[in-house]
TORKOL-967646 format. One record per residue (C-alpha): residue number from 1; residue in three letters; z, x, y. Coordinates in nm, 2 decimals. Each point is the difference from the previous one (the first is absolute). Layout:
# residues N
(NUM 'ALA' (Z X Y))
...
# end
This chain:
# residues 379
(1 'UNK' (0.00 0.00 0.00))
(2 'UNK' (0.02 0.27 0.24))
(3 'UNK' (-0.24 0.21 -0.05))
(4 'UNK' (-0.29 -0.32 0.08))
(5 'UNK' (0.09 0.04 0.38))
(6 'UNK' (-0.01 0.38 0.05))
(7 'UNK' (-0.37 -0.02 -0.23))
(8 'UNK' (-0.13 -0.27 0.27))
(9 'UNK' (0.13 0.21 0.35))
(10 'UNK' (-0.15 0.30 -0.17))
(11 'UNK' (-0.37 -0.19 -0.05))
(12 'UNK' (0.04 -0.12 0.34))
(13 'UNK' (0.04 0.30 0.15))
(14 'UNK' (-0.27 0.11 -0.20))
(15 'UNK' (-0.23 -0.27 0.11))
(16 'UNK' (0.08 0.10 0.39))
(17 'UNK' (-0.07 0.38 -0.03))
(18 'UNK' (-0.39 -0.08 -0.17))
(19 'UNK' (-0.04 -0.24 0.28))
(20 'UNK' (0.12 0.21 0.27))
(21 'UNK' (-0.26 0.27 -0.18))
(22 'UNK' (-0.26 -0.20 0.01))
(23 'UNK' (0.03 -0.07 0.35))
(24 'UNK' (0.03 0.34 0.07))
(25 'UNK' (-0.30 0.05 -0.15))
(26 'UNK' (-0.21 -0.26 0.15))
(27 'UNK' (0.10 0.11 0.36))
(28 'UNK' (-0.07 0.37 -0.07))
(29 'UNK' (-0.36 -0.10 -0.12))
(30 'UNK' (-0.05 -0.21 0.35))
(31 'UNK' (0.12 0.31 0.22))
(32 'UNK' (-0.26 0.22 -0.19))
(33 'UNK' (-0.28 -0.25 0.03))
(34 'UNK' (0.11 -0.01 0.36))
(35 'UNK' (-0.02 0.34 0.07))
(36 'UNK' (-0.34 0.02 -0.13))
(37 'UNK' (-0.15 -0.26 0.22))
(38 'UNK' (-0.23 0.08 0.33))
(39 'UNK' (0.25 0.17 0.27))
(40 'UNK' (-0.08 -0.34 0.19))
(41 'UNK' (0.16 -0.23 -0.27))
(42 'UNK' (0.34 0.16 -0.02))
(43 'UNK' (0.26 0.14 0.30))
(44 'UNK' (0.00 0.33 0.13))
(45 'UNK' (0.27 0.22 -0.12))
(46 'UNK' (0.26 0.14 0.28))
(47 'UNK' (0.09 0.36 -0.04))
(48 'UNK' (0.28 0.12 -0.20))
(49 'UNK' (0.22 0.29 0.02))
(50 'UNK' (0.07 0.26 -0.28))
(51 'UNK' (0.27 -0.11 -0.20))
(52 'UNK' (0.12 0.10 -0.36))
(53 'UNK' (-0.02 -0.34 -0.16))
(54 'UNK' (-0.40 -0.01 0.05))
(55 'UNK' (-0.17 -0.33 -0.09))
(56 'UNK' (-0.31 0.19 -0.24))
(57 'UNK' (-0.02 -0.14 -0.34))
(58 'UNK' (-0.08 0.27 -0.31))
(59 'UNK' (-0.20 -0.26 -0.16))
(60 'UNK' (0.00 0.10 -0.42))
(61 'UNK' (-0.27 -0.24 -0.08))
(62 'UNK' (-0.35 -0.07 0.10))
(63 'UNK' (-0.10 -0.31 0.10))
(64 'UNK' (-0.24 -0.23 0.23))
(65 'UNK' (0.29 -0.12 0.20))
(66 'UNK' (0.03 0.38 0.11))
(67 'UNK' (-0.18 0.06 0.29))
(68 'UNK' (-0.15 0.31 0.01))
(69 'UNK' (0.18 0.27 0.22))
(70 'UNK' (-0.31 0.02 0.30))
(71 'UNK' (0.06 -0.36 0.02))
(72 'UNK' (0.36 0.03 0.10))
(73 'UNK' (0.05 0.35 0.16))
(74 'UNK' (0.31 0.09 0.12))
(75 'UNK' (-0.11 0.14 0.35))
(76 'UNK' (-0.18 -0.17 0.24))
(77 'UNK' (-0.35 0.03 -0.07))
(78 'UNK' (-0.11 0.09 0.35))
(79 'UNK' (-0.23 0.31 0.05))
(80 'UNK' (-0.26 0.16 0.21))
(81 'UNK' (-0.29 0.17 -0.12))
(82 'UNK' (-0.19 0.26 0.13))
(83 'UNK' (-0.06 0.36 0.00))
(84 'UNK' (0.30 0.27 -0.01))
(85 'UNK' (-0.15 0.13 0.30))
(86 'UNK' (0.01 -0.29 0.24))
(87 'UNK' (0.38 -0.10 -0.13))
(88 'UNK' (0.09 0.35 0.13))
(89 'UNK' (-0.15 -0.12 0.37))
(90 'UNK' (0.22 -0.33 -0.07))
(91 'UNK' (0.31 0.20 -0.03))
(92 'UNK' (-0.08 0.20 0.34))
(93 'UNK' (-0.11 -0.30 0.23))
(94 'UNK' (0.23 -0.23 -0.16))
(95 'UNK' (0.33 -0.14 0.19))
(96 'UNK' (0.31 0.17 -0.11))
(97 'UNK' (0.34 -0.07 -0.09))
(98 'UNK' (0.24 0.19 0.24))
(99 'UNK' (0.04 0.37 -0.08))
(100 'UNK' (0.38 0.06 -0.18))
(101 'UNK' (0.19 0.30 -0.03))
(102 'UNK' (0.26 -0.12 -0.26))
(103 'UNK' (-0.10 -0.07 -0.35))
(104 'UNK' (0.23 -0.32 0.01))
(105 'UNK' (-0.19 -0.15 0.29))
(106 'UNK' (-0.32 0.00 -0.20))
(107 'UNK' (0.07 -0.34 -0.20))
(108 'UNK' (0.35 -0.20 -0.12))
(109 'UNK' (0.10 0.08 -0.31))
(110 'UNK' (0.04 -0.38 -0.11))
(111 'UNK' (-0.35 -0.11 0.16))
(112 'UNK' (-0.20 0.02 -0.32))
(113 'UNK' (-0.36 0.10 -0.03))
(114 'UNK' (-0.23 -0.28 0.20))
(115 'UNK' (-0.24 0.07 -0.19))
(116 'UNK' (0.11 -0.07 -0.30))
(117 'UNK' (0.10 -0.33 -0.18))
(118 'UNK' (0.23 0.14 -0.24))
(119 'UNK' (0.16 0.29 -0.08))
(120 'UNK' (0.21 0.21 -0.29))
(121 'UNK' (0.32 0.17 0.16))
(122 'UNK' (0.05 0.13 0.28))
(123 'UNK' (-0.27 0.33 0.00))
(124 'UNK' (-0.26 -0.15 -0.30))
(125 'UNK' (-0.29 -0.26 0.03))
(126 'UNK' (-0.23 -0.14 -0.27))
(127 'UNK' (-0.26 -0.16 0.15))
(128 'UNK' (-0.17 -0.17 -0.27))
(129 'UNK' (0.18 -0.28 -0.25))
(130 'UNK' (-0.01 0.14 -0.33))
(131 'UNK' (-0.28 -0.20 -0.14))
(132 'UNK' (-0.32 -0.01 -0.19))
(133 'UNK' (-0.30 0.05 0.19))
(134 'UNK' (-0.32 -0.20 -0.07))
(135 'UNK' (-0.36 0.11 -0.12))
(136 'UNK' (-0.16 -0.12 0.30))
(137 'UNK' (0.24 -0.04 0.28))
(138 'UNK' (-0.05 -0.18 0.32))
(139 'UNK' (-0.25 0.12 0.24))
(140 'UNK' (0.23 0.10 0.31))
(141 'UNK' (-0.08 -0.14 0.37))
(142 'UNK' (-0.09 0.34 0.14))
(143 'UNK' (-0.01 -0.22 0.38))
(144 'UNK' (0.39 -0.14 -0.04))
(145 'UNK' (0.11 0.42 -0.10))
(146 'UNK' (0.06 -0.05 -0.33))
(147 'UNK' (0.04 0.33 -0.19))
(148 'UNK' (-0.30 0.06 -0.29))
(149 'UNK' (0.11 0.27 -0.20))
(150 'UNK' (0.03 0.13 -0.33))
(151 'UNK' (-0.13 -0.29 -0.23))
(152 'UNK' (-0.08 -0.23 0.27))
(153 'UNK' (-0.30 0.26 0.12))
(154 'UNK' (-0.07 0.11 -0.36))
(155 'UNK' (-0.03 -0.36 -0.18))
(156 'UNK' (-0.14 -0.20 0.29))
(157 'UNK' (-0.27 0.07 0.23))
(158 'UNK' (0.15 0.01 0.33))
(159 'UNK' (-0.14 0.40 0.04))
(160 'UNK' (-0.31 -0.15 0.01))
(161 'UNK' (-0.24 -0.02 0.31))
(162 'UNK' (-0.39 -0.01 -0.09))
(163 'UNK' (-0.06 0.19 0.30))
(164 'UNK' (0.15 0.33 -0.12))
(165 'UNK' (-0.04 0.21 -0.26))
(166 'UNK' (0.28 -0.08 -0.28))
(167 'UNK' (0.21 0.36 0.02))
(168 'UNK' (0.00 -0.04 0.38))
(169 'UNK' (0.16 -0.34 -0.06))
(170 'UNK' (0.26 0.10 -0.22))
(171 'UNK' (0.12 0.26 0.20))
(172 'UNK' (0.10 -0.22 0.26))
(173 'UNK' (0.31 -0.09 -0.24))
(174 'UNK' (0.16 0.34 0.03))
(175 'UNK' (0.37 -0.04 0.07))
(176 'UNK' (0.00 0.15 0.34))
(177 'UNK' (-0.25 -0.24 0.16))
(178 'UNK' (0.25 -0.26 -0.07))
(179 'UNK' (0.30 -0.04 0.24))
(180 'UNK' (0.27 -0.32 0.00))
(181 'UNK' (-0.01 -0.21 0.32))
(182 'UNK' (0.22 0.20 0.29))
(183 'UNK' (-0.04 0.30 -0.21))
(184 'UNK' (-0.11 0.19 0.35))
(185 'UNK' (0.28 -0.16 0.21))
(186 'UNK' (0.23 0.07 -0.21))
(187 'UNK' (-0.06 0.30 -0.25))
(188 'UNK' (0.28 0.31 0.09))
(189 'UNK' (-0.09 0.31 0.19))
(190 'UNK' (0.25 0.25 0.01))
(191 'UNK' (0.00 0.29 0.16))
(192 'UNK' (0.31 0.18 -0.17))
(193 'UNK' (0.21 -0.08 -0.28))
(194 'UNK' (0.30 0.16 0.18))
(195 'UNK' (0.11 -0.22 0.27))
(196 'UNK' (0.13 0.18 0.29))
(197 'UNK' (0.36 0.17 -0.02))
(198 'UNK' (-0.04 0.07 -0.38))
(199 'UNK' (0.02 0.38 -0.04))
(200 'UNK' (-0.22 0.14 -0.23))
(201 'UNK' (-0.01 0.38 0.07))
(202 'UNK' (-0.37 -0.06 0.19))
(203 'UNK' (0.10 0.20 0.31))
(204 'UNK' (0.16 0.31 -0.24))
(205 'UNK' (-0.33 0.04 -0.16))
(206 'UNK' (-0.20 0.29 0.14))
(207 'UNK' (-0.37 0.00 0.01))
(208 'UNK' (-0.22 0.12 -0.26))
(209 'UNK' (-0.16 0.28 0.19))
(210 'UNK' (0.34 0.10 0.12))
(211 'UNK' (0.09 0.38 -0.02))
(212 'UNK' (0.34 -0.06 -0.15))
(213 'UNK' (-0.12 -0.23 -0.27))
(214 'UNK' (-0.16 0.35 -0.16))
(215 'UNK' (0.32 0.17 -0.08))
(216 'UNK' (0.12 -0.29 -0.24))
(217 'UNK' (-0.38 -0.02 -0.13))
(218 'UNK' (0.00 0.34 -0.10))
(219 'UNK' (0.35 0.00 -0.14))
(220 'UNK' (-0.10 -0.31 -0.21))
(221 'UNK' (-0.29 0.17 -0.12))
(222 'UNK' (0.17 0.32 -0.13))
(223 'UNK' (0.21 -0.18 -0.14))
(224 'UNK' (-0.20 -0.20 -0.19))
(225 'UNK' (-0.23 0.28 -0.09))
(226 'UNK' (0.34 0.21 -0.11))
(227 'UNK' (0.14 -0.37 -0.24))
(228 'UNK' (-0.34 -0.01 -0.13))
(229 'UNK' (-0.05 0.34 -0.13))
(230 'UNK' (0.33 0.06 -0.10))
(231 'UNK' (-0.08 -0.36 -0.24))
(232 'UNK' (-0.31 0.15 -0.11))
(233 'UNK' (0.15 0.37 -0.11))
(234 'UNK' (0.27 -0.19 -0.14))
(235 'UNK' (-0.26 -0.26 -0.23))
(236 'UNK' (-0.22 0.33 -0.09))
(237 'UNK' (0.28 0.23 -0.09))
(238 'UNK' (0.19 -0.31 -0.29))
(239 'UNK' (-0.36 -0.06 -0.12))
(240 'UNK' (-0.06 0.36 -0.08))
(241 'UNK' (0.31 0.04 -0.13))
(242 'UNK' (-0.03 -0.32 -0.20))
(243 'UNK' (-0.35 0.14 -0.16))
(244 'UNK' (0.16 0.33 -0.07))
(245 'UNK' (0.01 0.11 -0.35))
(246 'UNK' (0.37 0.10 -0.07))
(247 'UNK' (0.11 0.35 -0.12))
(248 'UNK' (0.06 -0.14 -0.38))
(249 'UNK' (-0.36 -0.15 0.01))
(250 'UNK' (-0.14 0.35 0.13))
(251 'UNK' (0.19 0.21 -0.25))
(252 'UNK' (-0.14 -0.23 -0.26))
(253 'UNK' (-0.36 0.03 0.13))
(254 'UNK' (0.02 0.39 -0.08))
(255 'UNK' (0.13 0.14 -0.37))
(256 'UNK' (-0.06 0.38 -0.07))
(257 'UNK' (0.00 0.08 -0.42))
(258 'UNK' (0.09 0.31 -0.15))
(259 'UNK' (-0.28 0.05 -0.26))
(260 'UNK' (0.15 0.26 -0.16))
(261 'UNK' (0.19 -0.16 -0.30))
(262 'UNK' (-0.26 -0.25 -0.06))
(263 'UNK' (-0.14 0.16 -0.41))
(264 'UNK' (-0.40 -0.02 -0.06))
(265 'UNK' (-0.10 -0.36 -0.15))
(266 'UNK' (0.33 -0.17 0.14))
(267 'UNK' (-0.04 -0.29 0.26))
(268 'UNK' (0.28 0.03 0.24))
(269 'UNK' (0.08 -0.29 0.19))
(270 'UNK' (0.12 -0.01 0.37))
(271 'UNK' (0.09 -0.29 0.27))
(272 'UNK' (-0.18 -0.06 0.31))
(273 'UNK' (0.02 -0.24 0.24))
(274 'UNK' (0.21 -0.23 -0.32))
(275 'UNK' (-0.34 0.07 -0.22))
(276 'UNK' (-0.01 0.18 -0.30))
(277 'UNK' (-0.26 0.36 0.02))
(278 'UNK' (-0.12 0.14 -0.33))
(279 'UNK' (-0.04 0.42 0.08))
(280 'UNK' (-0.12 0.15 -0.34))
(281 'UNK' (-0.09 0.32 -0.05))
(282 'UNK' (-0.35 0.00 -0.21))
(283 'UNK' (-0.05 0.21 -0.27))
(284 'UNK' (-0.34 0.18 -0.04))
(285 'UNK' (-0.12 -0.27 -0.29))
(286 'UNK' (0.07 -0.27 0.26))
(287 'UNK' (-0.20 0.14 0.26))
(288 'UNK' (-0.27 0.05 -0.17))
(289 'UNK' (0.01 -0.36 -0.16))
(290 'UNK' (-0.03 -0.13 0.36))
(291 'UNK' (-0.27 0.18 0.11))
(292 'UNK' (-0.18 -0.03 -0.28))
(293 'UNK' (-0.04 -0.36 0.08))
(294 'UNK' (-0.08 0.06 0.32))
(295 'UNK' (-0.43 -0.02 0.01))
(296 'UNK' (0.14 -0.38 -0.12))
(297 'UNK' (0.22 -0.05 0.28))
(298 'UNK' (-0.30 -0.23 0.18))
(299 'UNK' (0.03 -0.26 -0.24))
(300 'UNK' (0.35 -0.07 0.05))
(301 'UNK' (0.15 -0.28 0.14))
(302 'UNK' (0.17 0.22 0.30))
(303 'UNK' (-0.23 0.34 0.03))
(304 'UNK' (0.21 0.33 0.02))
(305 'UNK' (-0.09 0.32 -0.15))
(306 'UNK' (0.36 0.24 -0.15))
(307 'UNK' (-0.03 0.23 0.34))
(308 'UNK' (-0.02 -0.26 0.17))
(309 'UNK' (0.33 -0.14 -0.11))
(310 'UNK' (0.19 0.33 -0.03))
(311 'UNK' (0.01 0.25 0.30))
(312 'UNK' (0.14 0.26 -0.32))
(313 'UNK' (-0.16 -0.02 -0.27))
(314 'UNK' (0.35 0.05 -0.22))
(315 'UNK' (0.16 -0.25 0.22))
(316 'UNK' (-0.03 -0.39 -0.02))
(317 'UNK' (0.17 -0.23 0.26))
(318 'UNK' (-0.02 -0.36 0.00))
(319 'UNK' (0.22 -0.31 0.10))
(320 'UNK' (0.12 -0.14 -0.37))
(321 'UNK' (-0.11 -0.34 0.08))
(322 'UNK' (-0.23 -0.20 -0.16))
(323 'UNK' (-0.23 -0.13 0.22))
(324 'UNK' (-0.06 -0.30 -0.16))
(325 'UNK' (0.35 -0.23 0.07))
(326 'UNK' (0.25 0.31 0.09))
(327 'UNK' (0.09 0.07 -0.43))
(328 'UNK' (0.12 0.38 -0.07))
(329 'UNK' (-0.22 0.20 -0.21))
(330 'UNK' (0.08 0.15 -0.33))
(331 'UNK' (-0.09 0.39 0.04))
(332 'UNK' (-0.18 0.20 -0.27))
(333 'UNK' (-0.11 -0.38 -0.19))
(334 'UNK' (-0.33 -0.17 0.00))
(335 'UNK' (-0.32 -0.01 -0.13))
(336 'UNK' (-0.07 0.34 0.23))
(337 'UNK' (0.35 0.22 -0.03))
(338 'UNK' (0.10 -0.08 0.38))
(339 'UNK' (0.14 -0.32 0.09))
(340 'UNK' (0.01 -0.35 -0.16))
(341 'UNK' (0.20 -0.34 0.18))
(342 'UNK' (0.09 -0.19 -0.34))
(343 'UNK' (0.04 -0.34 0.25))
(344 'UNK' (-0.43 -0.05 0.02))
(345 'UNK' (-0.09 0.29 -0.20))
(346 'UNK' (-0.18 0.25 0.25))
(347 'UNK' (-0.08 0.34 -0.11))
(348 'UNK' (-0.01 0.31 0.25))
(349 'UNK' (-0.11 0.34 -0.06))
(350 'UNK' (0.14 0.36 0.06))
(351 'UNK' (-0.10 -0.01 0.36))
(352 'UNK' (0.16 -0.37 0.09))
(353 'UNK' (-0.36 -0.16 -0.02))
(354 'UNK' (-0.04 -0.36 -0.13))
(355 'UNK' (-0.19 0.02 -0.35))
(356 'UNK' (0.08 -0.34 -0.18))
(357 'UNK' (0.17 -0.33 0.09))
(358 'UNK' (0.03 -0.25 0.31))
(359 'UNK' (0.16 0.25 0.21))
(360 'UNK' (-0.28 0.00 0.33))
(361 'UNK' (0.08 0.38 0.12))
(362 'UNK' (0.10 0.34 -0.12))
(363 'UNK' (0.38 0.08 0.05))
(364 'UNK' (0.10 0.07 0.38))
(365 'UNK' (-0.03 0.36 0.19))
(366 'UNK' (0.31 0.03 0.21))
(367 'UNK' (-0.03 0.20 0.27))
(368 'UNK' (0.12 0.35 -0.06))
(369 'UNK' (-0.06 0.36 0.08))
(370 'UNK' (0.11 0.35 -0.19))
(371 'UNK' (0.26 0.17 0.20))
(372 'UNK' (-0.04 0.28 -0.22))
(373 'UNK' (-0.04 0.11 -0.34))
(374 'UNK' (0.29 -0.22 -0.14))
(375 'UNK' (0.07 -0.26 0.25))
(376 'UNK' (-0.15 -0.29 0.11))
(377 'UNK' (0.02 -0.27 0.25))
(378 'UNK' (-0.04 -0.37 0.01))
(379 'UNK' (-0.10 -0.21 0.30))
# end
């Protein structure tokens, strides 16, 4: 029994708030359509100033009862056209306001902008509603001032005039042959944007040709010069520093051998630069083995005669690394009695040189020179 009377005040309620909607509606629809009806049919709308609770609606939805925004501009549509050129003469004969010296004496700050109907805060204007635009918008009244710009000269054919060529009509609708109505009367000139009493150090200044301005020019300069060079010395000096080999890398870069206790037929092996080098000391068989083969050494896959390989003949120096993927090679094994990598299977003779298997190159030279009779250097 008592919940019947709160179900009926709540439908009634209901009922009110969809018709107050409704109405709402309806007389929304009868502004727009009023405010896109000839300027004769509806009143003229008095000037507004700025104010933070601006009357522009954000409409979210596109419709026909949405005028389109150069129906209902938000400025007076009043303007003059003509050539840049002649509104410059307009701002020289026209009749002035009375000069001021005072920035507050130029306009009151709660006067608004006359020319515009509405406005966003108290420094920001929008002058168009936010609206759709139309494919083919109105043709504007060129004789009343209206403003044709942007799609209203691209989408209608108010550039037109048959008695000029087309480019020479366009250009007319540049944006500085078009001036609002009292834009000469009332457009600012200033003279100085210091009013009078404010100091700002003009009268300390000295001129630029002044013979006491040099000293400080010149000290400036040097000094300058001196900063700049000393940042430049300063950048050269860390980067070469930086690229400097240190003293471990050079001392590694260089490795004398004692060749004396290294026995005929033994492959002694010595580190450089973190690589393995095979020195072997040939016997007389294994020279002669190598050069035997040496009216072949054309055919092979990487040409190199035995004296071409070995600056002594008893002497053979080469990095111990295969130089097919980096293996070690075995000494004194192969199909050849030199070197064999069991990884791939490549053969190498007494003088280093590739002879069988995917390897692509003989065994790497290092660089080296005989100090003397027992001693040698690498790198």
């Amino acid at each position: 029994f008592w919940l019947k009377p709160r179900l009926q005040r709540g439908l009634a309620l209901l009922t009110l708030w969809a018709r107050a909607r409704a109405v709402k509606t309806m007389l929304s629809r009868l502004a727009n359509r009023a405010a896109r009806a000839p300027a004769a049919c509806r009143p003229a709308l008095t000037s507004q100033a700025r104010c933070f609770a601006h009357p522009i609606n954000v409409n979210m939805v596109d419709s026909d009862f949405n005028a389109p925004s150069s129906e209902k501009p938000l400025y007076l549509n009043e303007f003059i056209q003509k050539p840049s050129a002649e509104h410059q003469v307009d701002v020289k004969t026209a009749t002035r306001n009375p000069v001021v010296s005072d920035p507050k004496d130029l306009v009151r700050s709660h006067a608004g902008d006359p020319h515009n109907k509405y406005g966003v805060a108290e420094w920001r204007h929008i002058h168009y509603d936010i609206v759709r635009e139309p494919t083919f918008p109105r043709k504007p009244d060129l004789s009343k001032g209206e403003l044709a710009a942007g799609a209203q000269v691209t989408r209608t054919d108010v550039w037109h005039d048959p008695k000029e060529p087309a480019i020479t009509s366009v250009a007319k609708f540049s944006p500085e042959n078009f001036r609002p109505v009292g834009w000469a009367e009332n457009a600012p000139q200033p003279i100085s944007t210091v009013p009078e009493g404010t100091l700002d150090f003009r009268t300390n200044r000295l001129p630029i040709g002044h013979a006491d301005r040099r000293p400080w020019i010149y000290f400036l300069a040097a000094s300058t010069g001196f900063i700049m060079t000393s940042i430049v010395r300063v950048v050269a000096c860390k980067l070469v520093h930086t690229m400097w080999p240190a003293k471990d890398v050079w001392a590694a870069g260089v490795v004398e051998v004692d060749l004396r206790p290294v026995k005929e037929g033994q492959n002694f092996v010595v580190k450089w630069r973190s690589k393995p080098v095979f020195i072997r000391k040939r016997t007389p068989d294994m020279i002669e083995a190598s050069r035997k083969d040496d009216p072949i050494a054309p055919s092979m896959r990487d040409p190199a005669t035995d004296a071409e390989r070995c600056k002594k003949p008893e002497w053979l120096i080469v990095i111990g690394v295969c130089t097919h993927l980096g293996c070690i090679p075995q000494p004194d094994a192969g199909n050849y009695g030199g070197y064999f990598c069991p990884c791939h299977g490549s053969h190498y003779d007494h003088s280093g040189r590739l002879r069988l298997g995917p390897a692509p190159k003989n065994l790497e030279l290092p660089p080296y020179v005989f100090i003397d009779e027992f001693t040698v250097k690498l790198g």
